[in-house]
C-alpha positions as CSV (number, residue, x, y, z in Angstrom):
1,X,-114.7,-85.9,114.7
2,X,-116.4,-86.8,110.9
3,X,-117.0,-90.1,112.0
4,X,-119.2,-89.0,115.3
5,X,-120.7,-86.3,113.1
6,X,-121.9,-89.5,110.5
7,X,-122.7,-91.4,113.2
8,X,-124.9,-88.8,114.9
9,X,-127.0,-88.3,111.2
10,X,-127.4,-92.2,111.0
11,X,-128.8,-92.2,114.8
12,X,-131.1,-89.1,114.3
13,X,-132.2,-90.5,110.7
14,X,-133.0,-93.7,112.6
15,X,-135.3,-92.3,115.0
16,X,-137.2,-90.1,112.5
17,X,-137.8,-93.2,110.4
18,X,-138.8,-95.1,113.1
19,X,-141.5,-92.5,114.6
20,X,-142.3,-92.1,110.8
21,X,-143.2,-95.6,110.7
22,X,-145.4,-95.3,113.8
23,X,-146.9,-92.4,112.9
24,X,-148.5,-94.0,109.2
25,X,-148.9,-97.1,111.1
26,X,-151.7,-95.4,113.6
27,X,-153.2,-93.3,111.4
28,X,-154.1,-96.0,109.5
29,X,-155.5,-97.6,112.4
30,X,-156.7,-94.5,114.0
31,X,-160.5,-95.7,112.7
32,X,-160.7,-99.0,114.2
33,X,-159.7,-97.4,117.2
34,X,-162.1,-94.9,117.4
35,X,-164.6,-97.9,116.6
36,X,-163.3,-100.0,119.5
37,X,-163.9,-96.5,121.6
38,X,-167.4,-96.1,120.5
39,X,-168.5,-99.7,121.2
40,X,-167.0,-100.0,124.4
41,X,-168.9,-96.4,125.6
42,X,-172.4,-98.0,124.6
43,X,-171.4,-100.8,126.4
44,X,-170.4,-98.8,129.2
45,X,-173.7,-96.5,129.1
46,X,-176.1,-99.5,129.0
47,X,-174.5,-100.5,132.1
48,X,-175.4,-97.6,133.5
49,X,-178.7,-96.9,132.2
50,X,-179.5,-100.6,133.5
51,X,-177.7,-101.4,136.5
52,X,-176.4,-104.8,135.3
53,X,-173.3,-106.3,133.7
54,X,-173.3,-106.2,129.8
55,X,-172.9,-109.9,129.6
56,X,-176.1,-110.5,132.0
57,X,-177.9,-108.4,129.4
58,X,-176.9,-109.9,126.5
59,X,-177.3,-113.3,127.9
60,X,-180.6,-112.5,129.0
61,X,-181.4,-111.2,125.7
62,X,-180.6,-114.6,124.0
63,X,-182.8,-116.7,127.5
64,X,-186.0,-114.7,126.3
65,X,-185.7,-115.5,122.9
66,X,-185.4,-119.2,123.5
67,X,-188.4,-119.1,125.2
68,X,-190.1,-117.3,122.7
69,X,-189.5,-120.1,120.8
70,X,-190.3,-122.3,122.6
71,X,-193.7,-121.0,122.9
């Protein structure tokens, strides 16, 4: 009965050192994240706002300066 007392401990400190270990890992993390979030919603909005795929605007973007300097 000892033993599966012992083993119980080992099992729950385990866990709590593994969700410890996630925990520090994401809040470390938590910025890039929120950065990854933030671009992606600007992305999002100027789809919106312009009714076109964000890689059609960027790509005409780049067409219009290559004429411009052309010209």
């Amino acid at each position: 009965m000892t033993q599966d007392k012992h083993e119980m401990v080992k099992n729950i400190a385990d866990v709590a050192s593994v969700v410890a270990t996630i925990g520090a890992w994401l809040q470390m993390f938590t910025p890039l994240f929120g950065l990854i979030g933030a671009v992606w919603t600007v992305m999002r909005i100027a789809e919106m706002v312009s009714g076109k795929a964000f890689h059609e605007l960027i790509g005409r973007k780049r067409s219009e300066q290559s004429e411009q300097e052309k010209l």
